[in-house]
N, C-alpha and C positions, 0 to 999 in steps of 0.2 A: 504494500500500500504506500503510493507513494503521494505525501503532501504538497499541494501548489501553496505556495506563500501569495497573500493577498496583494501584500504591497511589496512595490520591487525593490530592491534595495540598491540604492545608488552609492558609488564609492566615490565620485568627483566631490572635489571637496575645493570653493571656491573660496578664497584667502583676498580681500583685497588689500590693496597696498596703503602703509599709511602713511598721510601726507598731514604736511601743518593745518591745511585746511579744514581736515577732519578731524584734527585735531581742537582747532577752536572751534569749531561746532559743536563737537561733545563738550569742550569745557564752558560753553552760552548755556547749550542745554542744562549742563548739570549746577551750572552756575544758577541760572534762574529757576530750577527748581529746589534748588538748597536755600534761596532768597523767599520760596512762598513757603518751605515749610519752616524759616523762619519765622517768616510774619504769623502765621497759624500758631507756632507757639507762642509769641507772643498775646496774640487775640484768646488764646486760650488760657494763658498766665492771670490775663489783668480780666475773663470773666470769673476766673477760681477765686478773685481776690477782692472782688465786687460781691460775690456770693460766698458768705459763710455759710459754715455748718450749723444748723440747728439745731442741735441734740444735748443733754445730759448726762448721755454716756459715754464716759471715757474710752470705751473699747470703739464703739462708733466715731467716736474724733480720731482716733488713734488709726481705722482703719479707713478713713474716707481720707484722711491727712496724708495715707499712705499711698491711694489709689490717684490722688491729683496730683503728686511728683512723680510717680513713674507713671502719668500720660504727658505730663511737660515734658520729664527727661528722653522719654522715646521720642517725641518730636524735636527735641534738642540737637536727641542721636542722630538722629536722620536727616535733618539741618548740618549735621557738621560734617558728614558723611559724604552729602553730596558736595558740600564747599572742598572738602579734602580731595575729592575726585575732579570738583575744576581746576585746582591749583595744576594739581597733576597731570591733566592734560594739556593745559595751557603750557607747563615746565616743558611738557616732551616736542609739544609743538613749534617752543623757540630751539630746541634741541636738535630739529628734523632741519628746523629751517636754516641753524646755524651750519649741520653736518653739508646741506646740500651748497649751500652758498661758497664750505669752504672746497669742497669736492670743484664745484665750478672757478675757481681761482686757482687749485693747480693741476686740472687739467687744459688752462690759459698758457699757464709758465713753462707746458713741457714741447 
């Protein structure tokens, strides 16, 4: 008995090349979306801090106190995360553009 696979399996495996261009693309993108989930944390900081807790029990302040820093700090993370991933790409992209520029001055000289 012999089984047909439904889907065919391809082994091309296309790789494109990377250029500074692509480079600041990713780091806009990730740049501007590191900037709204800053902003989010913030809008979400200063409605936790407009809004107290209403309760009397200690275990309840204690665990709602707990549950609104680590949604700030996840937003934080994630804010910092993407800002860390634009540096970075923008780093590689002066990186590419310095490698090519200097490739093209000596192969000028030779």
């Amino acid at each position: 008995m012999s089984e047909q696979k439904l889907t065919p399996q391809t082994d091309t495996k296309i790789q494109s090349a990377t250029s500074p261009l692509r480079c600041l693309t990713g780091a806009v993108i990730s740049g501007g979306m590191g900037y709204a989930a800053y902003s989010l944390m913030i809008a979400i900081a200063t409605n936790f801090a407009t809004k107290p807790i209403h309760s009397i029990n200690p275990l309840v302040v204690k665990i709602s106190s707990a549950v609104r820093t680590l949604v700030v700090g996840v937003v934080a993370l994630g804010s910092g995360i993407f800002g860390i991933v634009a540096i970075g790409l923008l780093a590689l992209g002066v990186q590419l553009l310095v490698q090519e520029l200097t490739k093209q001055k000596s192969s000028e000289n030779q």
